[in-house]
N, C-alpha and C positions, 0 to 999 in steps of 0.2 A: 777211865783210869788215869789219876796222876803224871805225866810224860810222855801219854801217848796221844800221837800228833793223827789229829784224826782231820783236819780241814782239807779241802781238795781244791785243785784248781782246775781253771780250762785246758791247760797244757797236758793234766791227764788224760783228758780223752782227744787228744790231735791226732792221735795212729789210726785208728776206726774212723769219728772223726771223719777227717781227709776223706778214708776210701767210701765208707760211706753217701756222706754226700754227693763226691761225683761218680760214683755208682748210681744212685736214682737218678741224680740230672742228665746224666748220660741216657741211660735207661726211659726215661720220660720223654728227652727230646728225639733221641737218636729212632725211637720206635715210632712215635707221632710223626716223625715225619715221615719215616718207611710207607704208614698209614697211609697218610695223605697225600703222599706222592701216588703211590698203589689208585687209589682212592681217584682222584683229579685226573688219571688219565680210563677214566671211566672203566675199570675194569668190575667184576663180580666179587661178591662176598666172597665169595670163594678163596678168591682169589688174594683181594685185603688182607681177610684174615688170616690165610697162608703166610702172606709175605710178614705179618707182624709177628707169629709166633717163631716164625723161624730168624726176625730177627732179634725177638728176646732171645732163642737158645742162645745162637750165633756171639750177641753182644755180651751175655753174662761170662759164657766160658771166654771169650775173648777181654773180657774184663779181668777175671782171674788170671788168667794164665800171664796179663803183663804186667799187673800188681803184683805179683808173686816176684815173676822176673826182676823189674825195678827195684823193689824191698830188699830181694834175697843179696842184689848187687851191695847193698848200701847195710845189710847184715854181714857180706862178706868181711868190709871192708872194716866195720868195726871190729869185727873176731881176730882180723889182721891186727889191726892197733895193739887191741888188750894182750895178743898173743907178743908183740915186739915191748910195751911195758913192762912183761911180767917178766918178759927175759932180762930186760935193765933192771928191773929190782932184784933180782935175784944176781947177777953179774956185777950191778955200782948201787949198794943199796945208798949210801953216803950221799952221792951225787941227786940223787933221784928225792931224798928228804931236804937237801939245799934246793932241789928244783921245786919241790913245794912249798917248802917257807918262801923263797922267792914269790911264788905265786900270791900266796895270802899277803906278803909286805907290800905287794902292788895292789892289791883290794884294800887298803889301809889301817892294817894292822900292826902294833909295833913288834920289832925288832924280838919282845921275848917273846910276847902271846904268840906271834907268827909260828914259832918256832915250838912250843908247849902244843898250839895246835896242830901241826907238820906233824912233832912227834906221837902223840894221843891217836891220831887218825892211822898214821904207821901202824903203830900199835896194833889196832884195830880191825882195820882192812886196807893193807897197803893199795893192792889193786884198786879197793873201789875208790879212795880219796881221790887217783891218779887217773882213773878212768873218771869221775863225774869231773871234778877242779881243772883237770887238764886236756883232757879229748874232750870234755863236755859228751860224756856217754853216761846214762843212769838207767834205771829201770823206766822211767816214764819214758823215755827218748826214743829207747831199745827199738831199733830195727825187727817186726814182728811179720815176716813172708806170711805165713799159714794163715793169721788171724785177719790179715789185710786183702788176700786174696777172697775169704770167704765173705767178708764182710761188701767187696766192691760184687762178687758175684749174685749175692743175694738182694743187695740194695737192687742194682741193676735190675734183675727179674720184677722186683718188687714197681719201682718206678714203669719199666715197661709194663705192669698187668693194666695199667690205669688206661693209656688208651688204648688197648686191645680192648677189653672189658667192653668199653666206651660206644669202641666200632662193631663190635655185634652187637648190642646193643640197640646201635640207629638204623634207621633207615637210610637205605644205600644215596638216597638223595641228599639226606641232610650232615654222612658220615665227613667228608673232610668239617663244615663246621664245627659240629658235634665235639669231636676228637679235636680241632687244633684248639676249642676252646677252655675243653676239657683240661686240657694239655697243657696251656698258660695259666689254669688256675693254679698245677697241679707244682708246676717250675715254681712260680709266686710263692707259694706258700711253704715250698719246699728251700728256695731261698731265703726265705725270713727266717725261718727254724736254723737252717746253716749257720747264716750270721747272728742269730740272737746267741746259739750252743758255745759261738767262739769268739763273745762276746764285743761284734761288731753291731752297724747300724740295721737293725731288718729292713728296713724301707729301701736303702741302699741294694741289702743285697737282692732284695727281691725284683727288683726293678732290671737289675743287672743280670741275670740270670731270665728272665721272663721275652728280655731283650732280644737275647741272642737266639732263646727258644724259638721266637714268633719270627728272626729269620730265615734261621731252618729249614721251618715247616714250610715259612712262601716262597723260597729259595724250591724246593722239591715238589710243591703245587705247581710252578709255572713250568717246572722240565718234566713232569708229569704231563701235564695238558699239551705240552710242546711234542712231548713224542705221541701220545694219544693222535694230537692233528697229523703227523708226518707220515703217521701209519696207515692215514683214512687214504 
């Protein structure tokens, strides 16, 4: 249809986005290593598999519960704003249309158009010219608790099923390699997608991300095996 602005960009999806992604990487590293720590200090299947499924529970809802937190903070505080705006347009409406031609004369526009557009957007939706132009708040922006909580909780679980899966799967001898290699293919790929989605380098991110996974897992290998001996 005629006017209607249908192109999209990457900044619409950075809310999900964000939680998303470090919901799996999280999810992926944070459990592969539970694994292979578990794992390296020679304990039973049993056992493994225990400690990984209760660190998916554990990491998901703790993944939600401080996306929500964080978000909701950063939701408060927009509501604050828009709620002290709405009270100056309604108290100095005068001031508040000089503060916006102001603002457009400084993005370089002249003197009248600044001001034809100031007034048209008044017109239109005071609030929202003065929340996107001035606080820089819009709909894509928008502080979204509920959609970000669910989004990091799910990713999470999702990311964690991979090396759980992985380590029932193997044989109890071959489980920490199995699972940590599993587990860097899983960050890798899962980092190239991140940075391809938010239109960065994937090789970059992939490498970056795959990095810190692999030292996680050997970081929790050796204090694994370390308490394993201490025990003997």
């Amino acid at each position: 249809m005629p006017g209607v602005h249908t192109e999209r960009h990457r900044g619409e999806r950075i809310g999900w986005l964000r939680a998303a992604v470090l919901g799996a990487n999280d999810g992926i590293c944070s459990t592969a290593s539970l694994v292979v720590g578990v794992a390296a200090a020679a304990s039973g299947r049993h056992a493994v598999l225990l400690a990984g499924l209760a660190g998916l529970v554990a990491g998901a809802m703790s993944m939600a519960a401080g996306e929500y937190v964080s978000v909701s903070s950063q939701a408060d505080a927009e509501a604050a704003d828009l709620a002290k705006e709405a009270a100056e347009l309604a108290e100095t409406p005068q001031a508040e249309l000089a503060e916006l031609t102001a603002i457009y004369l400084g993005r370089g526009l002249s003197q009248d158009l600044a001001e034809q557009v100031a007034e048209g957007l008044t017109a239109a939706d005071a609030l929202g010219a003065h929340a996107r132009d001035e606080l820089g708040i819009s709909e894509t922006t928008m502080a979204k608790p509920l959609q970000a909580a669910l989004a990091s909780a799910a990713s999470f679980a999702a990311g964690a099923a991979l090396p759980l899966i992985v380590a029932a799967a193997s044989p109890p001898a071959g489980t920490v390699a199995l699972v940590s290699i599993a587990s860097l293919i899983g960050l890798g790929l899962l980092g190239a997608v991140g940075a391809k989605a938010g239109g960065a380098d994937p090789v970059r991110g992939a490498v970056r991300v795959t990095f810190w996974g692999a030292a996680a897992m050997l970081f929790t290998a050796v204090i694994g095996m370390a308490v394993s001996r201490a025990a003997l």
